[in-house]
C-alpha positions in Angstrom: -98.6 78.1 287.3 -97.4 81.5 288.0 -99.6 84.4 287.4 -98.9 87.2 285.0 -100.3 90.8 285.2 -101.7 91.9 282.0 -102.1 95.5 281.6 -104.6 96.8 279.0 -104.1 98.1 276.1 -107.0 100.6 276.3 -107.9 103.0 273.5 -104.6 105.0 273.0 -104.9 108.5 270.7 -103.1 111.0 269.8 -103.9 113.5 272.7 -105.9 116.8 271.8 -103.7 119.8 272.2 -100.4 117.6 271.4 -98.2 120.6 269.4 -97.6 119.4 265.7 -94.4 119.0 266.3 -94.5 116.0 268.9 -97.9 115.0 266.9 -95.1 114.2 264.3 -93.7 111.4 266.8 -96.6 110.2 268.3 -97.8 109.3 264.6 -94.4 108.0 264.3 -93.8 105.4 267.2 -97.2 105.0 268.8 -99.3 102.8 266.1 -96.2 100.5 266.2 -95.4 100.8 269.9 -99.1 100.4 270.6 -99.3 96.6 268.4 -96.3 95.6 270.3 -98.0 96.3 273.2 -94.9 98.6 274.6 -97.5 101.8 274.8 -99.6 101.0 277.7 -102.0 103.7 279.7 -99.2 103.1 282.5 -96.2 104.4 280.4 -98.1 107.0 278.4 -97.0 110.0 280.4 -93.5 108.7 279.6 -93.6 108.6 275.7 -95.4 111.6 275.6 -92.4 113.3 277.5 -89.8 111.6 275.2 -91.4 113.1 271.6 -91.6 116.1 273.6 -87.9 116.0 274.0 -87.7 115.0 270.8 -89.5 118.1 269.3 -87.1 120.1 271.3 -84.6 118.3 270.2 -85.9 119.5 266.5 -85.8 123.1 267.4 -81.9 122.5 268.9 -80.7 120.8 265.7 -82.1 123.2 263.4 -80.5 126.3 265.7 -77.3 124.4 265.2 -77.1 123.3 261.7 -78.3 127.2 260.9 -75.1 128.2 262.9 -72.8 125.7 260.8 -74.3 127.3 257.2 -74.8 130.6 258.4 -73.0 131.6 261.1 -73.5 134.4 263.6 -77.3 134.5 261.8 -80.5 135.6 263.5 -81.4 132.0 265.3 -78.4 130.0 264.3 -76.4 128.5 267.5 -72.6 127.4 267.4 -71.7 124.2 268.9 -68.5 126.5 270.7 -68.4 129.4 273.1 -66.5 132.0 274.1 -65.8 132.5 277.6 -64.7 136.2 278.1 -62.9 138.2 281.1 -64.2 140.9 282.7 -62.4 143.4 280.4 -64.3 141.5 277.4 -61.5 140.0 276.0 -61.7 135.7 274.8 -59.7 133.5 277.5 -61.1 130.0 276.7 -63.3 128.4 274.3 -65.8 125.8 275.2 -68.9 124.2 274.4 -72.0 126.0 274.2 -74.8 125.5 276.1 -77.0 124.6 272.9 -74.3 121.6 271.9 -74.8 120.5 275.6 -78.4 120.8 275.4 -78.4 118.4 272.4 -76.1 116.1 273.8 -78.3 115.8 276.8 -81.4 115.5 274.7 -79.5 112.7 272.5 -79.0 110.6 275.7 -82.3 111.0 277.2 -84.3 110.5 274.1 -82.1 107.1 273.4 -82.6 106.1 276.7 -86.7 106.4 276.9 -86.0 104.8 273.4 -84.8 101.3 274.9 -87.2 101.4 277.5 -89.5 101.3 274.8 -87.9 98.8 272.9 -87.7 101.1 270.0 -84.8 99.8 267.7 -84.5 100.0 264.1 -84.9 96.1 263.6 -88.0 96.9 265.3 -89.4 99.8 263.9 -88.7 99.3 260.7 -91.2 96.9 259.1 -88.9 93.6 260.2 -90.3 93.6 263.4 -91.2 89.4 264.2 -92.7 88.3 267.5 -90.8 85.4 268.9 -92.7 82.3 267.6 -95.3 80.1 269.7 -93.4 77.1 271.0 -94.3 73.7 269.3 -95.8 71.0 271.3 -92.4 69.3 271.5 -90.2 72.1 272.6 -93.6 73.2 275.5 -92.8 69.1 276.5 -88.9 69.7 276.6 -89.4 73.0 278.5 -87.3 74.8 276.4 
């Protein structure tokens, strides 16, 4: 019979001195992750650095969407650039560094995601373990 590691649980909290706006995750995914038993003392530094990313993330988003209501406001980012010569004048146009940053974000954040295992089937309340097996299929070994 082979042998398979268990690691506990433990008592997982929201941290003291999380910022509000990643408390706003952790309240989120945690109590869920935590029953699934996907939040483990082991990966904790990692979800804590992806609703940190995604409270960034937040703050990116916002910038962005300000610049597509209200551009060239006070905090308001466009998703384009202007690349200038030395004599000031516009020779290109690319993407800005905050629609980078966002992209970048996006990727990382999805990627922590399905390390976690967090997918809306799962997340959202239709979550089912996988069934015990009956006596017959434990017999079958299938």
């Amino acid at each position: 019979m082979p042998f398979e590691v268990v690691i506990p649980v433990a008592d997982l909290r929201c941290p003291k001195g999380l910022p509000k706006e990643q408390k706003k995750y952790w309240h989120l995914y945690a109590p869920n992750l935590i029953k699934m038993g996907r939040l483990t003392v082991i990966n904790l530094p990692d979800f804590l650095k992806m609703i940190r990313l995604e409270a960034r993330l937040d703050y990116i988003d916002q910038a962005l969407e300000k610049g597509f209501l209200e551009p060239g406001s006070e905090g308001s980012a466009s998703i384009l650039q202007e690349k200038k010569n030395y004599h000031g004048e516009v020779v290109d146009i690319g993407e800005s560094l905050y629609s980078k940053l966002s992209r970048a974000y996006h990727e990382t954040i999805r990627r922590y995601k399905a390390d976690f295992g967090i997918r809306a089937d799962k997340m959202g309340g239709i979550y089912r373990p996988e069934p015990e097996p009956t006596e017959e299929e434990e017999f079958l070994g299938d």
